[in-house]
C-alpha positions as CSV (number, residue, x, y, z in Angstrom):
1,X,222.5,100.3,117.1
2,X,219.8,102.2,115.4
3,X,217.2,98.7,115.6
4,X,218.7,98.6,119.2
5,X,216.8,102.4,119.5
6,X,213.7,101.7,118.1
7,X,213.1,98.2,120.2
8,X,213.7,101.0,123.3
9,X,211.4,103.4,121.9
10,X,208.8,100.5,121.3
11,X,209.3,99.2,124.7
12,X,208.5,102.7,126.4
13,X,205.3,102.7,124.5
14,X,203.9,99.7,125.2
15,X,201.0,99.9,128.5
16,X,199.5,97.2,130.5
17,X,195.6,98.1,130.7
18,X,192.9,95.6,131.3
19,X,195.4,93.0,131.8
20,X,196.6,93.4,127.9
21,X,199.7,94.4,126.4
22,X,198.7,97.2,124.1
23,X,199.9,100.8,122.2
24,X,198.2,103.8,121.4
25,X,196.9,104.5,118.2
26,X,198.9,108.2,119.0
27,X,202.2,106.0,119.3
28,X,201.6,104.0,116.5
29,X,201.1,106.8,114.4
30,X,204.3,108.3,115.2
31,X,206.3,104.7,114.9
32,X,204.6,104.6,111.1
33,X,205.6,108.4,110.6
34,X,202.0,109.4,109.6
35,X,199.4,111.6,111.5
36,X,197.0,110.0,114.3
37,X,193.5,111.0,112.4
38,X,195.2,108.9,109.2
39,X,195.8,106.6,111.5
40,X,192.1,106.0,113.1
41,X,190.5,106.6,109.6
42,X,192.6,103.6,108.1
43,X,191.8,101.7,111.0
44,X,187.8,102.7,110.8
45,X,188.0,102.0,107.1
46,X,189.1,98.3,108.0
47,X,187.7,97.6,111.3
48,X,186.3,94.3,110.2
49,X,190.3,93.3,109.9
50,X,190.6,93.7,113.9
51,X,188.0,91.5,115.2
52,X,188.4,92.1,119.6
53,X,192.1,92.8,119.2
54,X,191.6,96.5,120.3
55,X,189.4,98.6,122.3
56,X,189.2,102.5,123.3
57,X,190.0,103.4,126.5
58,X,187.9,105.2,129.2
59,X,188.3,108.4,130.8
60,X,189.3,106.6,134.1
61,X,191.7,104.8,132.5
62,X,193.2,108.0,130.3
63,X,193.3,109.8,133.7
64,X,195.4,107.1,134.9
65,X,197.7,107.2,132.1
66,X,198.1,110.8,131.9
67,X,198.8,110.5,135.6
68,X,201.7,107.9,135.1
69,X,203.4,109.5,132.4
70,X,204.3,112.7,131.8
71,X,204.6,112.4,127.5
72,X,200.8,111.8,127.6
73,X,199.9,114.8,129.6
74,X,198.3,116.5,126.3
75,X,195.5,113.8,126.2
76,X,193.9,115.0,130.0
77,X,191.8,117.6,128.3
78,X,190.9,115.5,125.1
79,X,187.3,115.1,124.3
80,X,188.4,111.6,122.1
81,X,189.0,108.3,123.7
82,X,192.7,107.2,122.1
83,X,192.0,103.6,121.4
84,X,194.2,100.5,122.4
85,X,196.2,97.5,120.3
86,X,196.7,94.3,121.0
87,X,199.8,93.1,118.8
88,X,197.6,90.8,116.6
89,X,195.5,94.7,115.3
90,X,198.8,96.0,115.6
91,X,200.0,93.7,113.0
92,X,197.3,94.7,110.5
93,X,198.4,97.9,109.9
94,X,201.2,96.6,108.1
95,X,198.6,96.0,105.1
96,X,196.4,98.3,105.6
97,X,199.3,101.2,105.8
98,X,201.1,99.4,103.0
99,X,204.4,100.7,103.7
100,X,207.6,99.9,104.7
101,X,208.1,101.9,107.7
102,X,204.9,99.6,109.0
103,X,206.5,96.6,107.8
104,X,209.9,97.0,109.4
105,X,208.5,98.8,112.6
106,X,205.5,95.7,113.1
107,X,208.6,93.2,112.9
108,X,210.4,95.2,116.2
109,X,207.5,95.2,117.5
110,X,206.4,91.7,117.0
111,X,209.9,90.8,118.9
112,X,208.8,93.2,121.7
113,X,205.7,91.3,122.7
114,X,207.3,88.1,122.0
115,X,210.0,88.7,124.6
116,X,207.6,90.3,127.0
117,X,205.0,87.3,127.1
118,X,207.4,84.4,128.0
119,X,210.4,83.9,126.8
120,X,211.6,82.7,129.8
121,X,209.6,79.2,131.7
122,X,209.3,78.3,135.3
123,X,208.9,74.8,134.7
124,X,211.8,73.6,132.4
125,X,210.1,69.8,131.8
126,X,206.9,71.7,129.8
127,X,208.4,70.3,126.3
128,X,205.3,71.1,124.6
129,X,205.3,74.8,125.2
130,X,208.5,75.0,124.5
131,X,208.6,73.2,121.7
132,X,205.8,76.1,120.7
133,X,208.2,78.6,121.7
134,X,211.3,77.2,119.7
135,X,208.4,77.1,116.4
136,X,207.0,80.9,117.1
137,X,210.6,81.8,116.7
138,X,211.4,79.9,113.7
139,X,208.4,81.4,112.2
140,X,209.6,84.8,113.1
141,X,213.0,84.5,111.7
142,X,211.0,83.0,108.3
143,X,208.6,86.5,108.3
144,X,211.5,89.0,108.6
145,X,213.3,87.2,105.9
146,X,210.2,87.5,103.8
147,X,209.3,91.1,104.9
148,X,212.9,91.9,103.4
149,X,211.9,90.0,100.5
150,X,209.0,92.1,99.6
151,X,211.3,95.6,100.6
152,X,213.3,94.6,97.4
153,X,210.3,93.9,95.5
154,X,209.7,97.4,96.4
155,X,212.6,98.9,95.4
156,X,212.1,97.2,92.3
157,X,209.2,98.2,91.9
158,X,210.1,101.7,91.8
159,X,212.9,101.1,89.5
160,X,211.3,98.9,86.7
161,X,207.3,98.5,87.7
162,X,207.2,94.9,86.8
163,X,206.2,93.7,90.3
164,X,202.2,93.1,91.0
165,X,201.0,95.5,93.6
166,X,198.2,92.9,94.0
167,X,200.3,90.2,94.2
168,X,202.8,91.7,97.1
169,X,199.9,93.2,99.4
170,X,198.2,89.4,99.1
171,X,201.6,88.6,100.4
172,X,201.6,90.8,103.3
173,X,198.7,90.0,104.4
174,X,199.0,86.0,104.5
175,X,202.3,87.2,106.8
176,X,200.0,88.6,109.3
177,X,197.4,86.2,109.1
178,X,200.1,83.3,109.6
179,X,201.7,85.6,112.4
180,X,197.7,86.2,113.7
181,X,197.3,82.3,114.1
182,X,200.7,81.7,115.6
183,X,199.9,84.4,118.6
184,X,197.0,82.5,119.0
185,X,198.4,79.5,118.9
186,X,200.8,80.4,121.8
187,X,198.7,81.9,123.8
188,X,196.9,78.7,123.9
189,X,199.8,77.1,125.3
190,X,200.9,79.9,128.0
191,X,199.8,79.2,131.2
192,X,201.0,80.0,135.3
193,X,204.2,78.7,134.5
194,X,205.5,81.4,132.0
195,X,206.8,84.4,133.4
196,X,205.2,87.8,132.0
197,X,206.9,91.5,132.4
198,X,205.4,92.7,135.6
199,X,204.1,96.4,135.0
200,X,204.0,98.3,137.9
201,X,200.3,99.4,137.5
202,X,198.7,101.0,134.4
203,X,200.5,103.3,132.1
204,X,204.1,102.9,132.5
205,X,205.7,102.5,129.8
C-alpha cells in the first residue's frame, strides 16, 4: 500500500513541457526529503553528470504551470527559473545524493516513466521492440534487486563499518549508467506505434 502512495504522488508530479516527460527540481527535493537549494547546489556541483537531460524552464512556461495547478501557485512571483528532469538526470541523483531515500524513490520513479512511455503497442507483430521492452524490464527487476542489495550493505555498514563507501557508490553509479543506456536504447526503438500518456496540455500533473 505505502509503494502504491508514492507511485501516486510521483505520478501527480510528473509534467509534460516541450514535449518531455519531466519533474521539478522543487518536487524532487521533497520526494528525497532534503531542501530545494541542496538540491540545485548538488546538481550545480555535478552538472557535467546530466549532459541535455534537463533544462530550466521560462517564465511563459512557469506562468502556465502555475496556471494549471494550484500546488505550484508559490512559484508565480519567483525571480528563479525551477529547472526540469528528464528521468535519465533524474536518475543521477541517486549518486550524487547518496542516500537511500534517492535510491528507493529513483526506482518508483523509474517504473513511472517506464509505464508512461509505452508499455502498451499498437502494432502487436513489432517483435523487435518488444523484445526491447520484455529486456528493459528484466533489467529493471535485476536494478531493484541490486538497489536492495546495497540497502543492506548499508545497514551493515552502520552496524560493523567493514563495507567500502568507494566501492558501493562505484556501484550505484554503474546502476544508473546501465539504466542511462537502456533508456536510450528504447527510445531508439519507440516510434508512432507505441502509445504515450496523453497530457492534457502543460502542467498537469
Amino acid at each position: 500500500m505505502e509503494n502504491n502512495n508514492q507511485i501516486q504522488i510521483i505520478e501527480s508530479k510528473i509534467f509534460t513541457i516541450r514535449g518531455q516527460q519531466v519533474m521539478l527540481d522543487r518536487d524532487l527535493a521533497e520526494l528525497y526529503q532534503v531542501e530545494t537549494k541542496y538540491l540545485n547546489r548538488v546538481f550545480k556541483r555535478n552538472i557535467n553528470r546530466f549532459f541535455d537531460d534537463y533544462f530550466q524552464l521560462k517564465k511563459i512556461e512557469l506562468n502556465q504551470l502555475v496556471t494549471n495547478c494550484h500546488r505550484l501557485q508559490k512559484l508565480k512571483h519567483s525571480s528563479s527559473m525551477p529547472y526540469a528532469f528528464k528521468l535519465e538526470g533524474i536518475l543521477q541523483f541517486s549518486s550524487i545524493l547518496n542516500s537511500q531515500i534517492a535510491i528507493t524513490t529513483n526506482r518508483h520513479i523509474m517504473g513511472v516513466f517506464i509505464k508512461y512511455n509505452g508499455l502498451i503497442s499498437q502494432d502487436i507483430n513489432n517483435e523487435l521492440l518488444n523484445e526491447r521492452l520484455k529486456r528493459l524490464e528484466a533489467e529493471t527487476k535485476l536494478f531493484n534487486a541490486k538497489a536492495e542489495t546495497i540497502h543492506a550493505e548499508m545497514l551493515a555498514l552502520k552496524s560493523d563499518h567493514k563495507i567500502d563507501l568507494n566501492v558501493q557508490n562505484m556501484e550505484i553509479n554503474d546502476l544508473n549508467e546501465k539504466m542511462t543506456e537502456l533508456l536510450t536504447e528504447f527510445n531508439k526503438f519507440r516510434d508512432s506505434s507505441i502509445i504515450i500518456k496523453k497530457d492534457d496540455g502543460i502542467g498537469k500533473g
